[in-house]
N, C-alpha and C positions, 0 to 999 in steps of 0.2 A: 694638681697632683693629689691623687687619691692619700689618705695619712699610711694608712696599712690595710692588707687584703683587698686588693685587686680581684677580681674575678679574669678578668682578661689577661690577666699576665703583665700588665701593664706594670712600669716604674711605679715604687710606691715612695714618700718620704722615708718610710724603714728600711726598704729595701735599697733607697738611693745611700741614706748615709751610713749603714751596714758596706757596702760595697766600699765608699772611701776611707773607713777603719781598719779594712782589712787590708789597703798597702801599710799600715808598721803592726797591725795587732792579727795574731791567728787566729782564733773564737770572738772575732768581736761581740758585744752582748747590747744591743738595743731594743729599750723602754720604752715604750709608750706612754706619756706621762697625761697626755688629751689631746684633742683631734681636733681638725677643722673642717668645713663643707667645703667640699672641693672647687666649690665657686667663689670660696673666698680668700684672701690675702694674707701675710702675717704670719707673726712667729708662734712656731710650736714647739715644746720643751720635749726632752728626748732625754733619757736614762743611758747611762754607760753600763752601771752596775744596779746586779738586783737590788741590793739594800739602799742603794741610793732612790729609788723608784718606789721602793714600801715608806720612806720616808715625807719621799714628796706626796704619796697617795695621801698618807696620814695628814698631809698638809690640806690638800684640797677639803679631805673630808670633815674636817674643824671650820673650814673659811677663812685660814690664814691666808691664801694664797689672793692676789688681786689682780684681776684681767680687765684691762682697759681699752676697747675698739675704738674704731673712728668710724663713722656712715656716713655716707652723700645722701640725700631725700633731693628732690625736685619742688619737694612740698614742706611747709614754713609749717613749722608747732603753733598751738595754741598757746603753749606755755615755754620760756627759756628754757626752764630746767625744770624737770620733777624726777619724782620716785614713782616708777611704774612698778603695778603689781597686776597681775593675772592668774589664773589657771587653765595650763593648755593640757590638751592631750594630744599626744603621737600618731597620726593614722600613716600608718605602716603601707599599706593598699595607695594611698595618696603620695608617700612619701611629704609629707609635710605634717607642721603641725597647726591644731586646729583651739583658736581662745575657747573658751568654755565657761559655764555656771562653775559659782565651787561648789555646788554637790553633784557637778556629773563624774560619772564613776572612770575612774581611774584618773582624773584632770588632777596634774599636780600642780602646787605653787609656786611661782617663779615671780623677782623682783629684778628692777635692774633700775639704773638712775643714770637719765643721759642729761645733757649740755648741749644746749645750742651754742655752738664757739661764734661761729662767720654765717657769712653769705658772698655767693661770687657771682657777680656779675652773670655769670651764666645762668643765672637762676639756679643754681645747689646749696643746700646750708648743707653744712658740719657738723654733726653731731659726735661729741663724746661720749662713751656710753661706758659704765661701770657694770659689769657684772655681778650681782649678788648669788644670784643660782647659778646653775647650769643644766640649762634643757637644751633640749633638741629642738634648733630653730627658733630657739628663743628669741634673740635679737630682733630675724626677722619677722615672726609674727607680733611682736608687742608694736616694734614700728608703724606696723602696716594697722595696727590697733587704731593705733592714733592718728591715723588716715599719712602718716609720713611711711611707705616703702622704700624700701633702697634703690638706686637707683639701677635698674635693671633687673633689677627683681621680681619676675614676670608671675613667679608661682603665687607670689604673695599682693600680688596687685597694680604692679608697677606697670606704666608704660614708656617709661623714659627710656633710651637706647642704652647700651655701654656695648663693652666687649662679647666677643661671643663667648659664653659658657661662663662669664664674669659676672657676679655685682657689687658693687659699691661697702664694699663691710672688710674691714683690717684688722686683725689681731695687733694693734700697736704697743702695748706694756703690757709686762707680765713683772709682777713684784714676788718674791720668794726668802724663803731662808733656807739658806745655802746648807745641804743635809751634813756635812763634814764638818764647814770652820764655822757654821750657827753665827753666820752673821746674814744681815739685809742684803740683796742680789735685786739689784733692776736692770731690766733687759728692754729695750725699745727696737722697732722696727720702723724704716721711714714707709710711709704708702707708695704704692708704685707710681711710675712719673709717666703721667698720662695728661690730657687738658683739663680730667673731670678735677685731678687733685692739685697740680699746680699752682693754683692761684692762693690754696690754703698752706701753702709752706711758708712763709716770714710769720704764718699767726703759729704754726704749731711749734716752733723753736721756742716761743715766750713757755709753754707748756711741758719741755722735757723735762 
């Protein structure tokens, strides 16, 4: 599901959870607080109130706020864990994005630091992946940087199957301070229950 602005008219998450505020509330008012690619899974934070949403904005634009995914690859890292850094630029005509020199013009900087957790039998590892920026496609092209794509993630290099219109990428934590009572708020989603992700649930309980 699209986050917000459909072109087709289609259900959007704004428009869905607008629609359920409005059996006890008359002017419901929903936020957009950030977005997901529509081919991926996972929770999205959503505003009731303006001030609550200038709040969280100010959150994100400091790096208080912490987003932590889960990815399937087909393909095993070089390394457990690192700190990945790149500069991608946005091709809009491609709808993807594309690594880059750091003096090509307009490629901005993005970092992210994933985890090798598992490996399943199916041949899938697990990756946990820590957001430090946020770009457009980010996850997916540093992945595929490192010769690990998601799994179904055809634009970026993938040829392993999943769903249709799916790939393997979860919005799973989002860490926050609560804009009213300023205290810590962790929110977690479980991945959807399919064969790709199944085998990694007894390891991701050690992790909540």
């Amino acid at each position: 599901m699209v986050v917000e602005g459909a072109k087709s008219g289609s259900p959007t998450v704004q428009s869905f959870i607008a629609d359920h505020l409005q059996q006890t509330e008359k002017k419901p008012y929903v936020g957009i607080v950030h977005r997901l690619d529509r081919v991926t899974t996972g929770l999205v934070l959503l505003a009731k109130k303006k001030g609550a949403l200038k709040l969280i904005n100010e959150q994100f634009q400091k790096g208080v706020i912490k987003k932590s995914y889960l990815a399937l690859s087909d393909k095993e890292p070089e390394q457990k864990e690192a700190l990945l850094t790149h500069y991608l630029s946005q091709e809009r005509d491609l709808k993807k994005t594309i690594v880059r020199d750091a003096n090509y013009p307009k490629a901005k900087k993005c970092r992210l630091k994933y985890q090798q957790l598992a490996s399943s039998d199916m041949g899938y590892h697990l990756f946990k992946v820590d957001l430090l920026t946020g770009r457009y496609h980010q996850i997916r092209a540093q992945l595929a940087d490192i010769h690990c794509p998601i799994v179904g993630d055809e634009k970026y290099g993938s040829v392993a199957a999943y769903y249709h219109r799916e790939i393997a990428l979860h919005a799973w934590q989002l860490q926050f301070e609560d804009p009213i009572e300023k205290v810590p708020v962790l929110v977690s989603a479980t991945p959807p229950v399919n064969p790709f992700w199944n085998d990694f649930k007894n390891i991701l309980v050690s992790f909540q």
